[in-house]
C-alpha positions as a printed Julia matrix, in Angstrom:
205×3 Matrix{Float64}:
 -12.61  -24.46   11.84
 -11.87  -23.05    8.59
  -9.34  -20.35    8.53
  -7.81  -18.24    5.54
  -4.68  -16.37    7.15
  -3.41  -13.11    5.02
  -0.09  -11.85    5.6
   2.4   -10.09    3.24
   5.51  -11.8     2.83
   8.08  -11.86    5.74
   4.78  -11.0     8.22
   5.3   -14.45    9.9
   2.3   -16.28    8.35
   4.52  -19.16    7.56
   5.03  -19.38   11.25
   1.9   -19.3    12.72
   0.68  -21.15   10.29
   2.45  -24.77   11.29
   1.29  -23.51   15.0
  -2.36  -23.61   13.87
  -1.25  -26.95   12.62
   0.77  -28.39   15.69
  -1.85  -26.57   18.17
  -5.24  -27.31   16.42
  -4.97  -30.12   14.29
  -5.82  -27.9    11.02
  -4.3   -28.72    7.96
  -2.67  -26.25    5.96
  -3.45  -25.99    2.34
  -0.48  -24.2     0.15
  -1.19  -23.72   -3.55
   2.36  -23.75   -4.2
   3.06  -27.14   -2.25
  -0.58  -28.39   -4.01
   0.95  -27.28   -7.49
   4.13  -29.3    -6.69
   2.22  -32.27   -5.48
   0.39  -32.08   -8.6
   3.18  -31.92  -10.57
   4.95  -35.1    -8.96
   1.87  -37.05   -8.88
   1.1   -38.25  -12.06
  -2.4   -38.17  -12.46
  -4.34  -36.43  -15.31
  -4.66  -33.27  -13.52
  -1.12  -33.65  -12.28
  -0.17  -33.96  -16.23
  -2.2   -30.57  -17.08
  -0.62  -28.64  -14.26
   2.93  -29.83  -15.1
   2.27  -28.63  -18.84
   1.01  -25.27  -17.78
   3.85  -24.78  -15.12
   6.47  -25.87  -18.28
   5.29  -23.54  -20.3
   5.26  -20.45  -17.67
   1.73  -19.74  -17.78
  -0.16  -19.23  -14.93
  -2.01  -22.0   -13.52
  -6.61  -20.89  -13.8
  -8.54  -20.57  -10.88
 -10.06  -23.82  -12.17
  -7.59  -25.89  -11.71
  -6.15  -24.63   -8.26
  -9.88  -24.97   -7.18
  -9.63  -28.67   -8.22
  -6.72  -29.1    -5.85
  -7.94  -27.68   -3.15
 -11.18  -30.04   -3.93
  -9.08  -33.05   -3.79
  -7.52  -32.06   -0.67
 -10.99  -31.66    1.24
 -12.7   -34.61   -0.42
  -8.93  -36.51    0.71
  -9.64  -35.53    4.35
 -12.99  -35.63    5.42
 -12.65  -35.98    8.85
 -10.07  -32.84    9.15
 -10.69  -30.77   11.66
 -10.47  -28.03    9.67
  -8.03  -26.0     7.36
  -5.7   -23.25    6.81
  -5.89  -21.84    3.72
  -2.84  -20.39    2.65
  -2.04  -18.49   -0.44
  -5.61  -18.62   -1.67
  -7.74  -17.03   -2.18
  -6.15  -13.65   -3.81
  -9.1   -12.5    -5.52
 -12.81  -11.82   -5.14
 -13.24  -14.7    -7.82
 -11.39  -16.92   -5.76
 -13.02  -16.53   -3.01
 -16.3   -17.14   -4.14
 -15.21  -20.11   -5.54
 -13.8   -21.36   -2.55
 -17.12  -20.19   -0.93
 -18.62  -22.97   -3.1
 -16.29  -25.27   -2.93
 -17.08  -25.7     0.76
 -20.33  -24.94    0.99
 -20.81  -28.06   -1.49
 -19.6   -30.0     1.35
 -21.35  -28.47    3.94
 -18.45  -26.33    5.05
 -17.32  -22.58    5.33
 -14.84  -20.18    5.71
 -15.17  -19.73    9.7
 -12.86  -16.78   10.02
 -10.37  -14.72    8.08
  -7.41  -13.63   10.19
  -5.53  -10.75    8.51
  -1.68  -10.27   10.06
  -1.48   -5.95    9.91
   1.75   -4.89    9.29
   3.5    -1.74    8.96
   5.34   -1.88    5.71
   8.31    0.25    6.12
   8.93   -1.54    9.39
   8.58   -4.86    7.51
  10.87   -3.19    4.76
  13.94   -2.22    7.09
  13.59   -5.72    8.68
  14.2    -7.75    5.34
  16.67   -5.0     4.34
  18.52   -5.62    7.67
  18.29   -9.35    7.1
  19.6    -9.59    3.1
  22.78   -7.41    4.22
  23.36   -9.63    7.74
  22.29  -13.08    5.96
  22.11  -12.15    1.88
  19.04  -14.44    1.67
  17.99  -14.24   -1.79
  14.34  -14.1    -1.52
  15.22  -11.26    1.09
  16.56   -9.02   -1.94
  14.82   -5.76   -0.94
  14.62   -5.08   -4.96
  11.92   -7.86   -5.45
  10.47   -8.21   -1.88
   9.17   -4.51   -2.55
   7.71   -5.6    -5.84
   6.05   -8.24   -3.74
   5.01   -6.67   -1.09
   3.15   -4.11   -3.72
   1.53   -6.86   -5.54
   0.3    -8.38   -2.49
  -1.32   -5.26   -1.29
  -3.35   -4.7    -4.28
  -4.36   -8.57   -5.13
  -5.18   -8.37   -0.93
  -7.47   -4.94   -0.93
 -10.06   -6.19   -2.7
 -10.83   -9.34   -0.53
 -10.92   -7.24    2.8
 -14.01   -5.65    2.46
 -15.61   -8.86    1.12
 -14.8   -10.96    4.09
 -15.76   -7.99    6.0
 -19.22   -7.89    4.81
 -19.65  -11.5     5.64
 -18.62  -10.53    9.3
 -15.6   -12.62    9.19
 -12.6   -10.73    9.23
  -9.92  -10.14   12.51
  -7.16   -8.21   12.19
  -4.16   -8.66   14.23
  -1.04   -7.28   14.99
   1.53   -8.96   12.75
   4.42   -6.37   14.34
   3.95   -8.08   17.53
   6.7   -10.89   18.49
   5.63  -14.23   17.74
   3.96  -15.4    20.8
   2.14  -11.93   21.2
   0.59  -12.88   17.21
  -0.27  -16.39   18.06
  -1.9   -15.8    21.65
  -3.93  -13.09   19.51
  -4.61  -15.31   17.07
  -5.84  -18.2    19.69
  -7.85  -15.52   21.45
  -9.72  -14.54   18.5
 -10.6   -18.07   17.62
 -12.11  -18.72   21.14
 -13.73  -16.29   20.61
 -15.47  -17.95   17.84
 -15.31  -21.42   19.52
 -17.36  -19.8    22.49
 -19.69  -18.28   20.47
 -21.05  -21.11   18.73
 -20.91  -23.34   21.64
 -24.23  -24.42   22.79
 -26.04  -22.0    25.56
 -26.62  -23.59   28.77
 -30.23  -23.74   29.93
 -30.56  -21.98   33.61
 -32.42  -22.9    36.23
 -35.96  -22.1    35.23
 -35.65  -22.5    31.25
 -34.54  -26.06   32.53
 -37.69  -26.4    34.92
 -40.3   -25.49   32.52
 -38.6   -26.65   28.82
């Protein structure tokens, strides 16, 4: 099972994410924790990403595909994987379309978390003046939020097309999200499960 999870910042991706994880057995694939890894590796590609991350630019599809390469070439037994802050484009994700299908793999479903952004908006407000988390600075978490929406729009309808896209209530309380979650993936569990024969198929196969 190969999942990409979308979910604006603060939606509670983060958190049902490591349940996927603890639950299923998936692993989760970060392009920020890859990058780091990267970074602190040593390796050629390591040494390139470290160079571009020095100088502030932003890392190319190319290279974030790599690391996501190594990762699935690094487990092939995995169960399956989360993939989790990739892709944001349309580029990306025919890329990562490749990637897998290259190994015989796909992206099974795409689980969108649908928030309401006000809502999500007076929660981190609420937060940064109870907690003054920095990253909770409603300031920058708007800019955020914005950017997400419009690097997200674009890969809706694509996913769509391919028939693989849920939507789920990312409002709901945590438990609510991830029984949601679990129920859509049954769903797709169930559905690709083998068909028992009845009866008479059985007799007269």
């Amino acid at each position: 099972m190969n999942l990409v999870l979308f979910g604006p910042p603060a939606a509670g991706k983060g958190t049902q994410s490591k349940r996927l994880v603890q639950e299923r057995g998936l692993i989760q694939l970060s392009t920020g924790d890859m990058l780091r890894a990267a970074r602190a590796s040593g390796t050629e590609l390591g040494k390139k990403v470290a160079g571009i991350m020095d100088r502030g630019d932003l890392v190319s599809d190319e290279i974030v595909v790599a690391l996501i390469e190594e990762q699935l070439d690094a487990h092939p037994d995995a169960k399956g994987f989360i993939f989790d802050g990739f892709p944001r484009t349309v580029e990306q994700a025919k890329a990562l379309d490749a990637a897998l299908e290259k190994r015989g793999h796909a992206v099974d479903r795409v689980i969108r978390l649908r928030v309401d952004d006000q809502a999500l908006m007076d929660r981190i407000t609420k937060r940064f003046a109870e907690e003054g988390r920095k990253d909770d600075n409603p300031e920058s978490f708007s800019i955020r939020l914005e950017n997400y929406n419009k690097q997200t729009a674009p890969l809706l309808p694509y996913y769509a097309a391919q028939g693989k896209l849920s939507e789920v209530d990312g409002m709901a309380d945590i438990e609510t999200v991830s029984s949601n979650i679990n129920r859509v993936l049954l769903a797709d569990e169930g559905a690709k499960a083998p068909k028992k024969k009845g009866f008479l198929a059985r007799l007269f196969s």
